[in-house]
C-alpha positions as CSV (number, residue, x, y, z in Angstrom):
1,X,-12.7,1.7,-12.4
2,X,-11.2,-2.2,-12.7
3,X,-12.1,-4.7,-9.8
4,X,-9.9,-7.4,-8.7
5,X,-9.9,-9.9,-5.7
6,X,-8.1,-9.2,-2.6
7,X,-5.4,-11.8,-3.0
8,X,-6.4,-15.4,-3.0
9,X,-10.3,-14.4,-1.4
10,X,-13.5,-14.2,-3.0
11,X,-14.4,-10.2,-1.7
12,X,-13.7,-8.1,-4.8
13,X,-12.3,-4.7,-4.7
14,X,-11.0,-1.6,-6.8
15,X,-7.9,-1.4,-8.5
16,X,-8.0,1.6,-6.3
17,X,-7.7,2.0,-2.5
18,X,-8.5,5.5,-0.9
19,X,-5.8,5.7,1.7
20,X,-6.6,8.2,4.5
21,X,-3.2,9.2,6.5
22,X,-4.1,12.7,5.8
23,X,-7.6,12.8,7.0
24,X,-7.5,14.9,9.9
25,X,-3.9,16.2,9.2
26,X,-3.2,17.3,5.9
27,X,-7.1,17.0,5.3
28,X,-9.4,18.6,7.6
29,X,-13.0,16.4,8.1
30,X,-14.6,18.4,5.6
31,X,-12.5,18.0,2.6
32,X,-11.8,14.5,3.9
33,X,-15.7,13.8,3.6
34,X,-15.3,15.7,-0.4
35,X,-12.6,12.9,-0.9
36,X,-14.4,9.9,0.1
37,X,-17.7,10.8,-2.1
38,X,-15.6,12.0,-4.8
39,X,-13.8,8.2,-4.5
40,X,-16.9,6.5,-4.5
41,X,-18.8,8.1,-6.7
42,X,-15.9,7.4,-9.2
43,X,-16.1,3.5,-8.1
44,X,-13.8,3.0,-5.6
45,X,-14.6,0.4,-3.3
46,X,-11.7,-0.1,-0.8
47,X,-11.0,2.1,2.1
48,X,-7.5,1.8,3.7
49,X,-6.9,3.2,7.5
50,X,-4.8,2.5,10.6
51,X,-5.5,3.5,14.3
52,X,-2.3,5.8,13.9
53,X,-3.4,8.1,11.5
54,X,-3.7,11.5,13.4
55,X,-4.0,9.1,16.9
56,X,-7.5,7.6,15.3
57,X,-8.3,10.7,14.1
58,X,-8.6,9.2,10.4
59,X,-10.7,6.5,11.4
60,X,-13.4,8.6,13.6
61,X,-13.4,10.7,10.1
62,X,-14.4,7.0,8.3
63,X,-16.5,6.2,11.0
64,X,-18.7,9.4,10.6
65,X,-18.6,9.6,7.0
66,X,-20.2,5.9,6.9
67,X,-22.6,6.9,9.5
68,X,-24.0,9.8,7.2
69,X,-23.3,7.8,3.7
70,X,-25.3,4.1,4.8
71,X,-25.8,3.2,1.4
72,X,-22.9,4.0,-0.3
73,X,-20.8,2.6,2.8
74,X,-22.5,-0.5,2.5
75,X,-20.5,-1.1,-0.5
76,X,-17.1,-0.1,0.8
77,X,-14.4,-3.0,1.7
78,X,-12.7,-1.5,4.7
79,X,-9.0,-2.1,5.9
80,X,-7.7,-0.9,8.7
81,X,-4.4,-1.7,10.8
82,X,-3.3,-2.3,14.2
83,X,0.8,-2.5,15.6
84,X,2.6,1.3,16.2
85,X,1.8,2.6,20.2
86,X,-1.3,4.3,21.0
87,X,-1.0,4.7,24.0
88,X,2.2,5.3,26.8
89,X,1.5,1.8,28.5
90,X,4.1,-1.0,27.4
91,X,1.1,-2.7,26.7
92,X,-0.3,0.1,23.8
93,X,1.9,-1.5,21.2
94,X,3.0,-4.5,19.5
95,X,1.5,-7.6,17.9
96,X,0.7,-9.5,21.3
97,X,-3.1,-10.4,21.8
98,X,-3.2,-8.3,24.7
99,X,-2.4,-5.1,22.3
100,X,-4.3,-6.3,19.3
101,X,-7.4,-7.3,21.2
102,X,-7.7,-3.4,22.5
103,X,-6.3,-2.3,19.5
104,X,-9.2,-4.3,17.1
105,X,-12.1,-3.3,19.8
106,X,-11.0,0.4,19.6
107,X,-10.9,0.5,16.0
108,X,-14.3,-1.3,15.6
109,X,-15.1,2.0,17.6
110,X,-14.2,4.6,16.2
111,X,-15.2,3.1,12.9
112,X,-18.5,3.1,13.8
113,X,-18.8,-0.8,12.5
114,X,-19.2,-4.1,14.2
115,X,-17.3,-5.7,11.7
116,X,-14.0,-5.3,9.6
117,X,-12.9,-6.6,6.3
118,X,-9.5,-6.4,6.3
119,X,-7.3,-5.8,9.5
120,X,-3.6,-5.9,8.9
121,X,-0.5,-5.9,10.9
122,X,1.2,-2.5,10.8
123,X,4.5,-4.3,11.0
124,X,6.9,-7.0,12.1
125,X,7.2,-7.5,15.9
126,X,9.9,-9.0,16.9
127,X,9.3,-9.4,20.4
128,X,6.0,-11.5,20.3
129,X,5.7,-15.1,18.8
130,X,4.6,-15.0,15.4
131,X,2.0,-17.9,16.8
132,X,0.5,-15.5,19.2
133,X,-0.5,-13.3,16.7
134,X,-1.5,-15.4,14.0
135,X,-3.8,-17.2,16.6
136,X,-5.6,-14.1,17.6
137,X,-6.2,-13.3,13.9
138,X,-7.5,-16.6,13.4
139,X,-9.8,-16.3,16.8
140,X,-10.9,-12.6,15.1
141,X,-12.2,-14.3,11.7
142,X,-14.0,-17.1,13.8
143,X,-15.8,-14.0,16.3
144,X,-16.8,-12.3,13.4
145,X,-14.7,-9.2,14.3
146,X,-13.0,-9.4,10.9
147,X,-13.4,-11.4,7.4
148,X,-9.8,-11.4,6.1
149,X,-5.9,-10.1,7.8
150,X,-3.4,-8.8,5.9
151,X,0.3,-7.6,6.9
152,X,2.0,-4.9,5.9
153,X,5.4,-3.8,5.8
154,X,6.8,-7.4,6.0
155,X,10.1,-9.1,4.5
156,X,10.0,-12.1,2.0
157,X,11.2,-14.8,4.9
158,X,8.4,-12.7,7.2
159,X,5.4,-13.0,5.1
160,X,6.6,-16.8,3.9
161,X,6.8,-17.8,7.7
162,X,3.5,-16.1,8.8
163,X,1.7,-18.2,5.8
164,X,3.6,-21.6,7.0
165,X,2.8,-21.3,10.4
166,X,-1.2,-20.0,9.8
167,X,-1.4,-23.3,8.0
168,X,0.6,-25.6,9.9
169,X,-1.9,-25.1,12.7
170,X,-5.1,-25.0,10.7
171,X,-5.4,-21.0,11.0
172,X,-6.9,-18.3,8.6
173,X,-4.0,-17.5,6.2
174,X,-3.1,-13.7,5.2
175,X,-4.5,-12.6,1.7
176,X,-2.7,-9.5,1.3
177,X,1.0,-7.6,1.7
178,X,0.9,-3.7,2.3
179,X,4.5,-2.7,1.1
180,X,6.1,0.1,-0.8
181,X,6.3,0.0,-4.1
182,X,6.9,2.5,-7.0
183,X,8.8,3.2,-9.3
184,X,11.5,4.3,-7.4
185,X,11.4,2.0,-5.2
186,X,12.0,-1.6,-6.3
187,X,13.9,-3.7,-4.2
188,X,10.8,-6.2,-3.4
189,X,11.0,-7.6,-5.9
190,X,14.0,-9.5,-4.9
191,X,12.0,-11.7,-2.2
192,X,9.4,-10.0,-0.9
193,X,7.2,-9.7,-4.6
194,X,8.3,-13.6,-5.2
195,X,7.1,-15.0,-2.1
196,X,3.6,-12.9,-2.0
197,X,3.0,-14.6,-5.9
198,X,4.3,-17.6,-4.0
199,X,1.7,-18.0,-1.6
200,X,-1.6,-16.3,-3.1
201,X,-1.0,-12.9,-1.9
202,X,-2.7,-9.8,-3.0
203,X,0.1,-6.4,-2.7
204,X,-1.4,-3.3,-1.7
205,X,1.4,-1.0,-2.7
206,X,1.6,2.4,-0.7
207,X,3.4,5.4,-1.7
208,X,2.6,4.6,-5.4
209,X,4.3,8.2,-6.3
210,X,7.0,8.1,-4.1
211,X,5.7,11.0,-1.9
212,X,5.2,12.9,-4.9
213,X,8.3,12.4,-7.0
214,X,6.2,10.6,-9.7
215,X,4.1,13.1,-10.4
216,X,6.9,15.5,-12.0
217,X,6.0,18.1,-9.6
218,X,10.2,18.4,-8.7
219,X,12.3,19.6,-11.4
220,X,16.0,19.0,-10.7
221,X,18.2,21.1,-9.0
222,X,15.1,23.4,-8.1
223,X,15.0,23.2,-4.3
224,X,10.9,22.3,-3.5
225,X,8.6,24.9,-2.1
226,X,4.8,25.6,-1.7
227,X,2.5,24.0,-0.2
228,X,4.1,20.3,-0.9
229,X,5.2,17.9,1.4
230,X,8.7,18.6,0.5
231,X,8.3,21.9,0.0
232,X,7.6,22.4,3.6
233,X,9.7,20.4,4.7
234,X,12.9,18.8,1.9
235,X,14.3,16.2,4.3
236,X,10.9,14.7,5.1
237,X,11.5,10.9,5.3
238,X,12.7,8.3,2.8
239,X,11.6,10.6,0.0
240,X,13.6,13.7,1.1
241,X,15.1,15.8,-1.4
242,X,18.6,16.0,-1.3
243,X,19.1,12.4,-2.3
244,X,17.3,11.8,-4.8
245,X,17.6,14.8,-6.6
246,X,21.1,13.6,-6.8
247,X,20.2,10.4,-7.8
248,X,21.1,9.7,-12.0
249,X,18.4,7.2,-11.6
250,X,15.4,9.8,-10.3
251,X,15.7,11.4,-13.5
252,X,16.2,8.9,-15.7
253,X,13.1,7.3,-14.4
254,X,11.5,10.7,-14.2
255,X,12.5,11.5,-18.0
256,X,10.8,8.1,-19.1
257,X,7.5,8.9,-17.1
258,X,7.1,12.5,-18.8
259,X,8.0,10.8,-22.3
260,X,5.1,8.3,-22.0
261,X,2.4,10.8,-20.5
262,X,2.9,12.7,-22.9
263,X,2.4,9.8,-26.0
264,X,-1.1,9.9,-24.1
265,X,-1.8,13.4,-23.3
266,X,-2.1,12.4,-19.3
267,X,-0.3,13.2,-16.2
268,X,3.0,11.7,-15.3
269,X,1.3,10.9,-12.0
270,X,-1.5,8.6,-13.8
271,X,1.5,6.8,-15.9
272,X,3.6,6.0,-12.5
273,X,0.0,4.3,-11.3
274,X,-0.5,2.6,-14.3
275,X,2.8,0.7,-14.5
276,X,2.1,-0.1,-10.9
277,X,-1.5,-1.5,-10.7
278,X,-0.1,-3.7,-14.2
279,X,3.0,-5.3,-12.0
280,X,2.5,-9.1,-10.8
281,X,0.8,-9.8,-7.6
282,X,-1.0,-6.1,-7.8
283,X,-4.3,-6.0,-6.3
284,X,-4.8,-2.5,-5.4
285,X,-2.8,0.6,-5.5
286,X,-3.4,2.6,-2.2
287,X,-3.9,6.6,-3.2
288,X,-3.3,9.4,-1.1
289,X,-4.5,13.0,-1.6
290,X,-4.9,16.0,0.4
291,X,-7.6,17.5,-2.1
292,X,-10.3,16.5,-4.4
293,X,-8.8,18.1,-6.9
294,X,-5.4,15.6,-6.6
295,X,-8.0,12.5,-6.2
296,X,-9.8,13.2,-9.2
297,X,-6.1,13.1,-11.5
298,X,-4.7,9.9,-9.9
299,X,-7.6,8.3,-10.4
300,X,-8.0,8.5,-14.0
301,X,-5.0,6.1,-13.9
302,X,-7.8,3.1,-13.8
303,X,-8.2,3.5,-17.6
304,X,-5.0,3.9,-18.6
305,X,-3.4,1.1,-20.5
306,X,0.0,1.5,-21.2
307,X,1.6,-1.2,-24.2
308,X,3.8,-3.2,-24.0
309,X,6.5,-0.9,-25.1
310,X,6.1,1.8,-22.4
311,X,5.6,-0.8,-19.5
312,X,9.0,-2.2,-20.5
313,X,10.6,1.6,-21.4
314,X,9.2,2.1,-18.2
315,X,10.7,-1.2,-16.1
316,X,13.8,-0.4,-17.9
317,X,14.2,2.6,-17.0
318,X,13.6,1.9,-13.2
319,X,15.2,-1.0,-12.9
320,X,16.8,-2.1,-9.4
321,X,20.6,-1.3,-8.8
322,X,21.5,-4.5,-7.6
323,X,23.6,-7.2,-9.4
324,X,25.2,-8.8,-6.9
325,X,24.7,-12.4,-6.8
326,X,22.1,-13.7,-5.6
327,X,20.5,-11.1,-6.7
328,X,20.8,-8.9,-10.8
329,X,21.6,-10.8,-14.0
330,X,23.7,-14.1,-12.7
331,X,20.9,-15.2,-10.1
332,X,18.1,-14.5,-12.4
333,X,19.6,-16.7,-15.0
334,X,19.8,-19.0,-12.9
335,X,17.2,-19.5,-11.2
336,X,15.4,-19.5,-14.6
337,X,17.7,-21.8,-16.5
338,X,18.0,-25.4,-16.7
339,X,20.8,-26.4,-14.6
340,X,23.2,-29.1,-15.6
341,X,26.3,-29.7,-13.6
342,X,26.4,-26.1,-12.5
343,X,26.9,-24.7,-9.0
């Protein structure tokens, strides 16, 4: 296992954060438990949760887990995230301090902890002043309630105003980004990856294999089945089926993967992590896994190093669809040129 700061702080954490959506959904608390020592004892450091994960189900799961494991929690940086509803109340969601104040205390709870690394904003709220919330991060760091916030899910003009304002007034400034990222999925890097290596922040990429599509277990054409997320259900989310099995790119990328994890004799998931945790602004790359047995191949990724050749077959291979200006060749150039007379 690798260690890197979380963003522009001093707390130091794996290249590899045990995210735990499917504790108490996909994973019952038993093999939830399995997967946290088997993390640990591999040197993982960084926990990631959120309040909505199975209705705080995931985070009572934590929260036990550290009760029973004091010494080897004692070591583990823990994030957790406030934002979606919890509740039916048009108070039990949002960014307000009203929400987040129940919202933080509850998760303190069921955590088990009197004290929380990182807390991050599940997402944008439109509705509440981007002051309001900012202020009430910057009044958790000074109770002690937390040591760092993060934000997750935010746009590049989102994230850039949030840092502004946070130090405008004097406040605690975010030190991390929870977006999506793969290799898939690359449009952040248009703004959002920019303004994050712009201001010191660390990204915590989720969905690192695109809900499974990087790690080869599709084949194209071949309808999913089993006991896979798609296979129970192929028009699950962003990742479903249908699309991007029709998608030239998915295979192109898909073809490149296999060609490199093979060079290397490793899975085409560990390859797809790789070429993540090695991208600018990376901090840690958020895992998933509904076994031990998943865990334990995703996490040999740490060690792989990938040259400079198949990072860029890779980035080639995966590269984002745009060209429109601003965005593709033109607005890279320039943006990246010396400009004399030009537009």
């Amino acid at each position: 296992m690798r260690y890197r700061t979380l963003g522009a702080s001093g707390a130091v954490v794996s290249t590899q954060a045990l995210g735990t959506m499917t504790f108490g959904a996909e994973a019952d608390e038993a093999t939830s438990g399995e997967i946290m020592t088997a993390f640990v004892e591999n040197g993982g450091t960084f926990f990631d949760t959120a309040d909505v994960y199975s209705a705080g189900g995931s985070e009572e799961i934590v929260g036990r887990w550290f009760a029973a494991h004091p010494t080897e929690a004692a070591q583990v940086v823990v994030a957790t995230k406030g934002r979606f509803p919890m509740g039916d109340g048009p108070n039990d969601l949002g960014l307000s301090r009203r929400h987040l104040r129940t919202a933080l205390d509850d998760s303190l709870r069921r955590l088990g902890v009197e004290h929380i690394d990182l807390y991050q904003v599940h997402a944008w709220d439109a509705t509440t002043p981007v002051e309001e919330t900012l202020r009430f991060l910057d009044d958790a760091v000074t109770a002690g309630k937390i040591s760092y916030y993060g934000l997750s899910n935010y746009l590049g003009w989102q994230l850039t105003k949030a840092v502004h304002v946070a130090k405008a007034h004097g406040w605690a400034a975010p030190v991390t980004l929870q977006p999506q990222y793969n290799l898939l999925v690359r449009d952040i890097e248009h703004e959002v990856v920019p303004a994050s290596l712009d201001a010191g922040i660390g990204l915590l990429p989720w969905s690192p294999l695109a809900g499974g599509w990087l790690s080869g277990k599709y084949e194209r054409d071949v309808p999913p089945s089993g006991a896979t997320r798609l296979g129970e259900n192929p028009n699950r989310g962003m990742e479903a089926w249908q699309a991007r099995n029709d998608d030239e790119r998915t295979w192109r990328v898909l073809d490149a993967v296999h060609d490199v994890a093979r060079a290397h004799d490793v899975s085409a998931s560990q390859v797809s992590l790789a070429w993540l945790a090695a991208r600018p602004g990376v901090t840690s790359v958020i895992l998933g896994a509904r076994t031990v047995e998943q865990l334990t191949d995703t996490m040999q990724a740490a060690d792989l190093e990938l040259t400079g050749e198949e990072m860029q077959r890779l980035t080639d291979a995966s590269a984002p669809r745009v060209d429109d200006y601003p965005y593709g060749t033109a607005g890279v150039q320039q943006r990246h040129r010396n400009l004399t007379g030009g537009r």
